[in-house]
C-alpha positions as CSV (number, residue, x, y, z in Angstrom):
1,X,14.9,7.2,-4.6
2,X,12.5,10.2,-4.9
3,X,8.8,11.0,-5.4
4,X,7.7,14.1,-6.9
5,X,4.2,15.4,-6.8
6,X,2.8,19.1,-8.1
7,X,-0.5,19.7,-7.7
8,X,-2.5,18.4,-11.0
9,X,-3.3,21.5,-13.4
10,X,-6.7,22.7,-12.9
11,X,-7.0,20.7,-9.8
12,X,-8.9,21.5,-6.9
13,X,-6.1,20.0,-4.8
14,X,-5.3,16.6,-6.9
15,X,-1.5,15.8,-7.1
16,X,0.3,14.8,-9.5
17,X,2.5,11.5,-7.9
18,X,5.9,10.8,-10.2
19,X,7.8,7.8,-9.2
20,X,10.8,6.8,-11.9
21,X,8.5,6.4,-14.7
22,X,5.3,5.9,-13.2
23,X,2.3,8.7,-13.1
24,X,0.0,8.4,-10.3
25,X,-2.9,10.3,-9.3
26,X,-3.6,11.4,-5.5
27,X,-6.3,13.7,-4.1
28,X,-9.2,13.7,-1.0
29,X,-12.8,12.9,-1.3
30,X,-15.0,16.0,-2.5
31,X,-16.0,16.4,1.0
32,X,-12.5,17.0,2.2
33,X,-12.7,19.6,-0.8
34,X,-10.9,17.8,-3.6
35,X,-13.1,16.0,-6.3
36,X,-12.1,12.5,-5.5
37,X,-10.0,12.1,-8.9
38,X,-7.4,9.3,-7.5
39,X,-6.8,7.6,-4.4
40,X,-6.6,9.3,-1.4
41,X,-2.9,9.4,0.6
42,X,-4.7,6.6,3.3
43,X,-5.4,5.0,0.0
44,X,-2.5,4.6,-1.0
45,X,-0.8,3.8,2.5
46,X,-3.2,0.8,2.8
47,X,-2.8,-0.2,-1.1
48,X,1.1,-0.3,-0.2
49,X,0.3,-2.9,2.4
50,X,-2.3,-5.2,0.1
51,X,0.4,-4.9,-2.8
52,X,3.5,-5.8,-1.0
53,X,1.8,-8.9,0.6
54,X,1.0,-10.0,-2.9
55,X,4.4,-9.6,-4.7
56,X,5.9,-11.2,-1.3
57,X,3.8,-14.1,-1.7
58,X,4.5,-14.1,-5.6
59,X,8.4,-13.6,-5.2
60,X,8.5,-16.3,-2.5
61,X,6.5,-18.8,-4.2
62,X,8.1,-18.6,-7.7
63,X,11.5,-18.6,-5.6
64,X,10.4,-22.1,-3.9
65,X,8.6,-23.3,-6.9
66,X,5.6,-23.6,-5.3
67,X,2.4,-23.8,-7.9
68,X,0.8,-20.3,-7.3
69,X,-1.5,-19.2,-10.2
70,X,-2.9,-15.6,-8.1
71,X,-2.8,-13.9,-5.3
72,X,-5.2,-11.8,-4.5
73,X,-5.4,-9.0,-1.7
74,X,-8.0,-6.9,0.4
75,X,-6.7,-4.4,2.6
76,X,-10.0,-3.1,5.4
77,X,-9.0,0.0,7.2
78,X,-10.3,1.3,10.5
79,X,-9.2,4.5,11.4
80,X,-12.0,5.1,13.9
81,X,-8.8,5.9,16.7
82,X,-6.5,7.0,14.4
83,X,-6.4,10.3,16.3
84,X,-5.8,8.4,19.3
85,X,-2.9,6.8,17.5
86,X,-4.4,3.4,16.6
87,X,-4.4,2.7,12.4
88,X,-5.9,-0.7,12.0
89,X,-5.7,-2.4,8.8
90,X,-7.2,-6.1,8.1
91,X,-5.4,-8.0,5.3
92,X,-7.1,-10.9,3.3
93,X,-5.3,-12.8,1.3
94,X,-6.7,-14.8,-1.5
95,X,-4.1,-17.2,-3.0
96,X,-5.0,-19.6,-6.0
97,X,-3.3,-22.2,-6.9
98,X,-5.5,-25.4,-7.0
99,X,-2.1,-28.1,-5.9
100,X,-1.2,-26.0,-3.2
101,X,-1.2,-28.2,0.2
102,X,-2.5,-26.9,3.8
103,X,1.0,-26.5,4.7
104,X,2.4,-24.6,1.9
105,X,-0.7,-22.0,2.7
106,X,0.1,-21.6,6.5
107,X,3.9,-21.0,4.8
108,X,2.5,-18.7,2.3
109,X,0.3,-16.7,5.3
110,X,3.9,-16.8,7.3
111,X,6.0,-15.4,4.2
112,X,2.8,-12.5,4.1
113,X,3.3,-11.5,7.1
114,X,6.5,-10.9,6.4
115,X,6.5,-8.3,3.7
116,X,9.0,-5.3,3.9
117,X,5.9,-3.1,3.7
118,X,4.3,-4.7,6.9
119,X,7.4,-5.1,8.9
120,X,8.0,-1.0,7.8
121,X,4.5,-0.4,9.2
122,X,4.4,-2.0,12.4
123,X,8.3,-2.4,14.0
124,X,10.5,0.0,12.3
125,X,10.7,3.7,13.5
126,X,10.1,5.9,10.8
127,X,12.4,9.4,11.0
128,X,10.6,11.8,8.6
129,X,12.0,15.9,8.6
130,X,10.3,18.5,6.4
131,X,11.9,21.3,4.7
132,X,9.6,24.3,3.2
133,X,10.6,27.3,1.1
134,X,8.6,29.9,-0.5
135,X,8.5,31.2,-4.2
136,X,6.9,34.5,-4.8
């Protein structure tokens, strides 16, 4: 699996985010010198997070039959030490589904915490290389 992003024609310094069929958006706040016209990439590192604690959630309770009606997510970032290499995000979890017991919750926060996205963020070493060529 790819992504491919160009910078968005006419942009400032927007990009262009394709992923299979999906069009996304990208860019920095106009004080970073872009003019804010999508979701910045800590944005969307933090949205990843809020988004794959949801479908987890869904997936799982579907899977176990569990009555679900929504889940509902709010990812907080503080990236006040980021540059000292601490990224903290706060999830929040709002799940509805009016049958649910106190048990099946604390299993639903469990299953949450499990997410692929979360376990990628916080116990799996990440290997990234970069390649660059240059077109005249």
């Amino acid at each position: 699996m790819s992504v491919e992003l160009h910078r968005e024609p006419g942009a400032a310094m927007a990009q262009r985010l394709q992923i299979r069929s999906h069009r996304l958006l990208s860019d920095v706040s106009v004080a970073e010198g872009g003019e804010d016209a999508g979701p910045s990439p800590h944005d969307l590192y933090d949205a990843a997070l809020g988004a794959c604690k949801a479908l987890t959630v869904l997936w799982y309770a579907r899977r176990k039959g569990l009555p679900v009606e929504d889940v509902r997510s709010e990812v907080r970032r503080d990236d006040s030490a980021e540059r000292q290499g601490v990224y903290r995000l706060a999830a929040h979890l709002v799940i509805v589904g009016p049958q649910l017991t106190p048990a099946q919750v604390a299993e639903l926060r469990t299953v949450a915490d499990k997410c692929p996205v979360h376990k990628l963020m916080s116990s799996v070493t990440t290997e990234i290389s970069t390649t660059v060529e240059h077109q005249a």
